[in-house]
SEKOLTI-999650 format. One record per atom (N, C-alpha, C): residue number from 1; x, y, z. Coordinates in steps of 0.02 Angstrom, whole numbers, plus 50000, padded with zeros to 5 digits. Layout:
<nodes>
NODE resi     u     v     w
NODE  NUM     X     Y     Z
...
</nodes>
This chain:
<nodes>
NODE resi     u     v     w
NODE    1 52870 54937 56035
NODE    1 52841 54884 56075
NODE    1 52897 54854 56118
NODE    2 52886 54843 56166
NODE    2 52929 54812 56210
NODE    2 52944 54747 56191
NODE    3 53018 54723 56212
NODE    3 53012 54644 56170
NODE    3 52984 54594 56245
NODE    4 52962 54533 56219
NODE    4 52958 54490 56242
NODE    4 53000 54446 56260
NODE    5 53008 54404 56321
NODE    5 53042 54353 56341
NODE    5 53050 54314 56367
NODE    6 53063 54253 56339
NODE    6 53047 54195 56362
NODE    6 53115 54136 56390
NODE    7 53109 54123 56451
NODE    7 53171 54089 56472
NODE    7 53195 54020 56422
NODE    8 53225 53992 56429
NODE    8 53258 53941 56377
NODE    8 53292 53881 56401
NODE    9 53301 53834 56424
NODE    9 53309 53800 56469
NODE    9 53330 53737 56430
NODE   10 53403 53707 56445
NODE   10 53414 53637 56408
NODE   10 53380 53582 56439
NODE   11 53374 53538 56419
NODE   11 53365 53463 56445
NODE   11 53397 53420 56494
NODE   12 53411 53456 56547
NODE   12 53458 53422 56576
NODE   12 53448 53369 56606
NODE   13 53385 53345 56607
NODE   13 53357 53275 56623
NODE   13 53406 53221 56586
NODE   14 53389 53239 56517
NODE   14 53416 53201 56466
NODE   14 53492 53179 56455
NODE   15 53543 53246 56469
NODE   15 53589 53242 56489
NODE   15 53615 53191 56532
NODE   16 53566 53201 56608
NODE   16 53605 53163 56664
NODE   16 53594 53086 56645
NODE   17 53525 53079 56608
NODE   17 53539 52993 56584
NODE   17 53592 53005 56536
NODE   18 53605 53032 56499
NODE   18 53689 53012 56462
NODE   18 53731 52992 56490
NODE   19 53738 53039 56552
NODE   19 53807 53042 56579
NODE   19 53790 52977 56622
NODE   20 53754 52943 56654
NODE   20 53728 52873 56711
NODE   20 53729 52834 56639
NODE   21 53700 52829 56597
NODE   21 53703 52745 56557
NODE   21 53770 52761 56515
NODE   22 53804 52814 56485
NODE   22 53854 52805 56451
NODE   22 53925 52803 56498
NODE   23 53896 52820 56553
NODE   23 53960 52798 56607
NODE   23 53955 52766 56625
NODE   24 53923 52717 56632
NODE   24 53915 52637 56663
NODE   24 53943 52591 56610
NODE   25 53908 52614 56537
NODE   25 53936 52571 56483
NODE   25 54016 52573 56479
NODE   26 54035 52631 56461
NODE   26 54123 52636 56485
NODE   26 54159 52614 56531
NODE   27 54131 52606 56578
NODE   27 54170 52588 56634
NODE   27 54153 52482 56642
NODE   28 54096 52480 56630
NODE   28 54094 52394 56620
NODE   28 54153 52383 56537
NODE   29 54128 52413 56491
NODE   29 54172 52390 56430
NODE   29 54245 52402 56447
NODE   30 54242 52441 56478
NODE   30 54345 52479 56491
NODE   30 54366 52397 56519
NODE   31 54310 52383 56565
NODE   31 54352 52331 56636
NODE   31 54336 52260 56579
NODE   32 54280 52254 56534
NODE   32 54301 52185 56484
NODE   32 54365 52203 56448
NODE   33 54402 52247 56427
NODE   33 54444 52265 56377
NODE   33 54494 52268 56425
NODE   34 54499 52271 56492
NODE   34 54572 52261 56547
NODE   34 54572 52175 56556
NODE   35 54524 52121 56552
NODE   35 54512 52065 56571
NODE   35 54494 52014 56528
NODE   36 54480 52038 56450
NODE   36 54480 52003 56408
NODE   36 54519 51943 56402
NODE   37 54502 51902 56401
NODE   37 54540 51814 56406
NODE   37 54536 51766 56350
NODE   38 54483 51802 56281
NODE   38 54478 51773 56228
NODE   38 54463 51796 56184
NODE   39 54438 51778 56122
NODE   39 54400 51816 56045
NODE   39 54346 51831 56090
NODE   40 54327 51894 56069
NODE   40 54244 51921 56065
NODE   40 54213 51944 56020
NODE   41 54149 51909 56023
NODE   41 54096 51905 55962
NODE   41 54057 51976 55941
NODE   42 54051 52026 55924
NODE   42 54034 52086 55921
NODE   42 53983 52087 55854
NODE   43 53907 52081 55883
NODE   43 53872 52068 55823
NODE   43 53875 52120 55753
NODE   44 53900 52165 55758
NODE   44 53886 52214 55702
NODE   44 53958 52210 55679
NODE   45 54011 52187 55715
NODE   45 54074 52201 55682
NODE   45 54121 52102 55669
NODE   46 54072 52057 55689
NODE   46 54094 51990 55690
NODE   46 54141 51971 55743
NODE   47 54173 51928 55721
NODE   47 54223 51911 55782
NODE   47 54295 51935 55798
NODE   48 54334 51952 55846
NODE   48 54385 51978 55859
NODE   48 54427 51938 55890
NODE   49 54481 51948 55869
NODE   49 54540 51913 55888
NODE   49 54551 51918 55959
NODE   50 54603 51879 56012
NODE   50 54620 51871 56075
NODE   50 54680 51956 56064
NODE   51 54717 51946 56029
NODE   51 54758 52015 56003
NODE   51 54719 52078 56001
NODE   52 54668 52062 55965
NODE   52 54650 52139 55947
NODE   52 54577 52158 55978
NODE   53 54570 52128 56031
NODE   53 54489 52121 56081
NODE   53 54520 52197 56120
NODE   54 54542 52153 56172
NODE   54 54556 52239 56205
NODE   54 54587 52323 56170
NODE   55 54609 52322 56116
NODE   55 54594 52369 56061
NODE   55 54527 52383 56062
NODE   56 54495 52350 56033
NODE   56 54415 52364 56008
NODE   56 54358 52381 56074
NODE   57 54411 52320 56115
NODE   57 54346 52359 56166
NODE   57 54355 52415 56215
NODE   58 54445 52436 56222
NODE   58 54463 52497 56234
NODE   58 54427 52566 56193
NODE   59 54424 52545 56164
NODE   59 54406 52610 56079
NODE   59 54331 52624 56107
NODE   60 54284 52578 56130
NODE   60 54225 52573 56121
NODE   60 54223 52604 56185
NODE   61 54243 52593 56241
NODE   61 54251 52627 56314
NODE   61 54280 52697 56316
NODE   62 54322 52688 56254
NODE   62 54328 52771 56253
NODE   62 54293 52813 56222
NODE   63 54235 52788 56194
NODE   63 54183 52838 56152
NODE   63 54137 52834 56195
NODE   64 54136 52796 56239
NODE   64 54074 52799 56294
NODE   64 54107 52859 56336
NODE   65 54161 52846 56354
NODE   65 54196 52899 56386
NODE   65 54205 52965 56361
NODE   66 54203 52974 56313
NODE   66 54186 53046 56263
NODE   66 54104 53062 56264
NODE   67 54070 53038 56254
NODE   67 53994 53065 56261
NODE   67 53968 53068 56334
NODE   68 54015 53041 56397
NODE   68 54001 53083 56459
NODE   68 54032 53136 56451
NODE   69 54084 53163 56444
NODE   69 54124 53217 56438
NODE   69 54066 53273 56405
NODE   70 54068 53245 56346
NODE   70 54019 53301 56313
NODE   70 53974 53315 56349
NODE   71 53925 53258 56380
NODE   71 53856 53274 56402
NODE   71 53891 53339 56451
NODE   72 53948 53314 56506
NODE   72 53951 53340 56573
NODE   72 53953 53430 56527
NODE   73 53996 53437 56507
NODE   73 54002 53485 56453
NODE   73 53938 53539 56419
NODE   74 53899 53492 56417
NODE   74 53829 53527 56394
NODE   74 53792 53531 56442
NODE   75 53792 53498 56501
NODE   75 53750 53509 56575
NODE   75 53785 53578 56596
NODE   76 53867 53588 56599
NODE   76 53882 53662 56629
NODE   76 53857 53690 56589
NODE   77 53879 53719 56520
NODE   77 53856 53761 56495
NODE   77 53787 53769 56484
NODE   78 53737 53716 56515
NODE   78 53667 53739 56513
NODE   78 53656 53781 56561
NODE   79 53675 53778 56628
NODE   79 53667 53824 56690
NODE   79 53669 53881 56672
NODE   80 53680 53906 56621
NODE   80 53690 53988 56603
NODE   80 53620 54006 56575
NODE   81 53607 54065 56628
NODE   81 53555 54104 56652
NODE   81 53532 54146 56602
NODE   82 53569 54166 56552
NODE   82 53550 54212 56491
NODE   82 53540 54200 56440
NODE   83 53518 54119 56447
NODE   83 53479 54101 56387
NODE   83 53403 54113 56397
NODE   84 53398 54141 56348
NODE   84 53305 54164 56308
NODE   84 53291 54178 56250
NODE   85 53241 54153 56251
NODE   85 53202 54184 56176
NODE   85 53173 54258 56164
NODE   86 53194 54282 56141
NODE   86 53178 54372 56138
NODE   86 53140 54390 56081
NODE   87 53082 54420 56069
NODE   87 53025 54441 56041
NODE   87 53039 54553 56033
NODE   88 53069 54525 55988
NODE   88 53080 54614 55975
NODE   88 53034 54651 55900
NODE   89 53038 54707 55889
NODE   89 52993 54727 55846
NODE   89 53039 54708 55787
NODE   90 53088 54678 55776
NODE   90 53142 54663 55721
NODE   90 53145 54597 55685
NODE   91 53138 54548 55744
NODE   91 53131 54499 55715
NODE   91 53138 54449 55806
NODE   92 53178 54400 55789
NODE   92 53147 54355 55842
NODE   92 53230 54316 55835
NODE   93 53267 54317 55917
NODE   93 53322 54289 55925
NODE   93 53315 54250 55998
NODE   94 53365 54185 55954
NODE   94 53330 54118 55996
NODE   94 53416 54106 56009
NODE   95 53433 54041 56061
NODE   95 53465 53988 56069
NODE   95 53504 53944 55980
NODE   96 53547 53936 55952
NODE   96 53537 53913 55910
NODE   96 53500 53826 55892
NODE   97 53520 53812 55966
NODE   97 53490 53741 55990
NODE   97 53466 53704 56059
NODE   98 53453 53662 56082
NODE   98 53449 53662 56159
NODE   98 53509 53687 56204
NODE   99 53594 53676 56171
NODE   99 53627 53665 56221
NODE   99 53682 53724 56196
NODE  100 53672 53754 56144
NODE  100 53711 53806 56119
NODE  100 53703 53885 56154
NODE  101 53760 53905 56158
NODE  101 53746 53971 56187
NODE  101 53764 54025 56142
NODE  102 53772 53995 56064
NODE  102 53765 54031 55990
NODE  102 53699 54054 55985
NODE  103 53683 54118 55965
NODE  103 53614 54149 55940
NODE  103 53589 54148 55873
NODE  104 53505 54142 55845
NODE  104 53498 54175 55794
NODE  104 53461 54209 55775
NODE  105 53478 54252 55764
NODE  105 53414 54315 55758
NODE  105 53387 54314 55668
NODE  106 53325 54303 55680
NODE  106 53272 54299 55607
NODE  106 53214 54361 55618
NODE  107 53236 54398 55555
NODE  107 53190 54453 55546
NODE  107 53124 54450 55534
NODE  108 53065 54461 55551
NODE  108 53011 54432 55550
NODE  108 52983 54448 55454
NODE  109 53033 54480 55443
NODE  109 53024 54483 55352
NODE  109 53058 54424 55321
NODE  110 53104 54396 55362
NODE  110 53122 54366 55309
NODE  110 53102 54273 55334
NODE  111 53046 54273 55390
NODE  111 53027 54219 55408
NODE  111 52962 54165 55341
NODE  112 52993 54130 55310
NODE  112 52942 54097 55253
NODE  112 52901 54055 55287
NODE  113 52915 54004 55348
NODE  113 52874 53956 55363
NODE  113 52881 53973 55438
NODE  114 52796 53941 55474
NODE  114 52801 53934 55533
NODE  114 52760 53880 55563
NODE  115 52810 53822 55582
NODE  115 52776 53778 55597
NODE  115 52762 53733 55655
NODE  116 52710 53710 55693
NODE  116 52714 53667 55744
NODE  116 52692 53594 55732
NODE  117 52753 53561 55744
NODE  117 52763 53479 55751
NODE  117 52773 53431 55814
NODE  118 52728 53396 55800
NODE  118 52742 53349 55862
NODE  118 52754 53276 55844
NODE  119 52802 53232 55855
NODE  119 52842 53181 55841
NODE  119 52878 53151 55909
NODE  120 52850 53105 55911
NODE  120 52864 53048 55973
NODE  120 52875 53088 56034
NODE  121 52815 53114 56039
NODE  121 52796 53147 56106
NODE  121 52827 53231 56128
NODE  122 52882 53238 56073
NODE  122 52905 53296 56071
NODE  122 52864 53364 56030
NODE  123 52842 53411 56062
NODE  123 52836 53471 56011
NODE  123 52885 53521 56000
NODE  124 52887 53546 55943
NODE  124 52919 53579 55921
NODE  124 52908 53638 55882
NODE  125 52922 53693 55886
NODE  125 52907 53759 55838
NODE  125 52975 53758 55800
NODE  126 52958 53780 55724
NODE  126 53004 53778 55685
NODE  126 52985 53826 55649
NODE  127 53047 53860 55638
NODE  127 53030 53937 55589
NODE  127 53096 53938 55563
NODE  128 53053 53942 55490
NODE  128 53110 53925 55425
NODE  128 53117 54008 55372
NODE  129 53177 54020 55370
NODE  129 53192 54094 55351
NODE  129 53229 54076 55280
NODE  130 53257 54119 55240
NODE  130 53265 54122 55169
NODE  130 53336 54081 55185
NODE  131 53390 54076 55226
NODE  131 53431 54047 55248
NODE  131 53456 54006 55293
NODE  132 53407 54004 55342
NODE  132 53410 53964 55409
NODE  132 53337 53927 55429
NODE  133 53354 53911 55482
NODE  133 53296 53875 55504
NODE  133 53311 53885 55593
NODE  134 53262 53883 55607
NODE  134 53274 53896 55707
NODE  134 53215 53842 55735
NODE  135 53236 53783 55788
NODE  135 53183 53742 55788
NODE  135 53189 53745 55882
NODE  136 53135 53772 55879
NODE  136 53121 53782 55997
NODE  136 53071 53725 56007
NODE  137 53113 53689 56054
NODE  137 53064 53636 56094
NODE  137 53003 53656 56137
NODE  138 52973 53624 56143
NODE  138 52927 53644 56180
NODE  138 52946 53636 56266
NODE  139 52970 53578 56255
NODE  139 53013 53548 56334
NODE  139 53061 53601 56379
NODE  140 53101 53651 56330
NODE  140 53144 53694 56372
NODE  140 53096 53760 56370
NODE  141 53028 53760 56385
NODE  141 53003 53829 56413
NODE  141 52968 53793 56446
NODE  142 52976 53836 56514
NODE  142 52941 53816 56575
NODE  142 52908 53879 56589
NODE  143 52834 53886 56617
NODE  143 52775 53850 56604
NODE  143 52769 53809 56518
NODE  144 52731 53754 56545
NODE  144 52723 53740 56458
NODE  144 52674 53778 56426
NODE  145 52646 53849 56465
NODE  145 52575 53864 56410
NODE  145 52627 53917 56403
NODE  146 52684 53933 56414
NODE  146 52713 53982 56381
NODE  146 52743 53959 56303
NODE  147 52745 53939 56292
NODE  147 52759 53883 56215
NODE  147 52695 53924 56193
NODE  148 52645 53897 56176
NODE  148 52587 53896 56154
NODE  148 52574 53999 56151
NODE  149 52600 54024 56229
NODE  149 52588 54105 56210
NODE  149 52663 54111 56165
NODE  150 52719 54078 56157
NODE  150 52767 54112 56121
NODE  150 52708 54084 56037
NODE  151 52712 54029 56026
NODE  151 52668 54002 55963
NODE  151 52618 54079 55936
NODE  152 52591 54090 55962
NODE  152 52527 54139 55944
NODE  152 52567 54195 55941
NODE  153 52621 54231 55968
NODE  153 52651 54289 55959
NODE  153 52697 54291 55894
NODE  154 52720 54243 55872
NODE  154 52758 54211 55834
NODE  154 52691 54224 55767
NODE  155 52657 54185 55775
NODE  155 52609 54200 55714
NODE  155 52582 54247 55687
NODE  156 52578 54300 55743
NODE  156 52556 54363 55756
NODE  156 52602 54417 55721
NODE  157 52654 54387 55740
NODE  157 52701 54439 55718
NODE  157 52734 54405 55637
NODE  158 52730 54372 55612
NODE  158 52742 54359 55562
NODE  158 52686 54367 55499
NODE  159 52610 54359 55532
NODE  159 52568 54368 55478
NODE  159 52515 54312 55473
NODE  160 52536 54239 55488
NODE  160 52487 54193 55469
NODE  160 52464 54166 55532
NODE  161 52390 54132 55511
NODE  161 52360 54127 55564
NODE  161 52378 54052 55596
NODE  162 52357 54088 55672
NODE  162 52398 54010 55720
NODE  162 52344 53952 55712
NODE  163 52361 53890 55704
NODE  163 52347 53829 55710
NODE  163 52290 53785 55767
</nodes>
């Protein structure tokens, strides 16, 4: 049988709000932590000293500044064109996640569960193997009724009936 294939596509919507609100946050906290002029009140961590403010709020501008990095990081490596989901007579090799360009291939013998979930507006296919688990959004296949034809091939080829 010929395999099947289905394109794979990160979120990069999601991404670019990372990189716009977690770079705004860094860059306003960086410039309180260059201009700090007194104690600041930090509800989860109490109050901070005039000494040790721009510490804390340097630290905090630099983790904002690390999760643009990452995002920018996971936006390039999403542009790569050879991500898909592949439907072979063997088993079934996916993405290991939205933004990974690690594979995993699950033998359709050794697939125990197959399931579709939907949770705060997200769906999700999840197929759980004697060792792993592989979970495909519904969001990174474009058309969305291709979800629904990977869903039924998926069931098809494992044995139980689709939902």
């Amino acid at each position: 049988m010929k395999p099947k294939i289905y394109p794979y596509r990160a979120p990069m919507g999601l991404m670019l709000i990372v990189i716009v609100f977690f770079g705004s946050c860094g860059v306003l906290i960086g410039h309180d932590a260059l201009t700090v002029d007194g104690p600041v009140r930090l509800r989860w961590l109490g109050q901070v000293s005039q000494d040790q403010a721009p510490i804390v709020l340097g630290a905090l501008a630099l983790f904002c500044l690390g999760l643009v990095a990452a995002a920018v990081i996971a936006l390039l490596r999403a542009g790569d064109d050879m991500r898909a989901i592949r439907l072979e007579d063997t088993g079934i090799t996916a993405p290991a996640n939205q933004i990974s360009r690690k594979t995993v291939h699950l033998p359709w013998s050794t697939i125990t569960a197959v399931e579709v979930k939907s949770h705060g507006g997200q769906t999700t296919l999840a197929l759980r193997a004697l060792d792993r688990k592989l979970v495909i959004a519904k969001s990174a296949l474009k058309p969305s009724t291709a979800f629904d034809d990977l869903v039924a091939e998926v069931h098809a080829r494992v044995g139980q009936a689709a939902p």
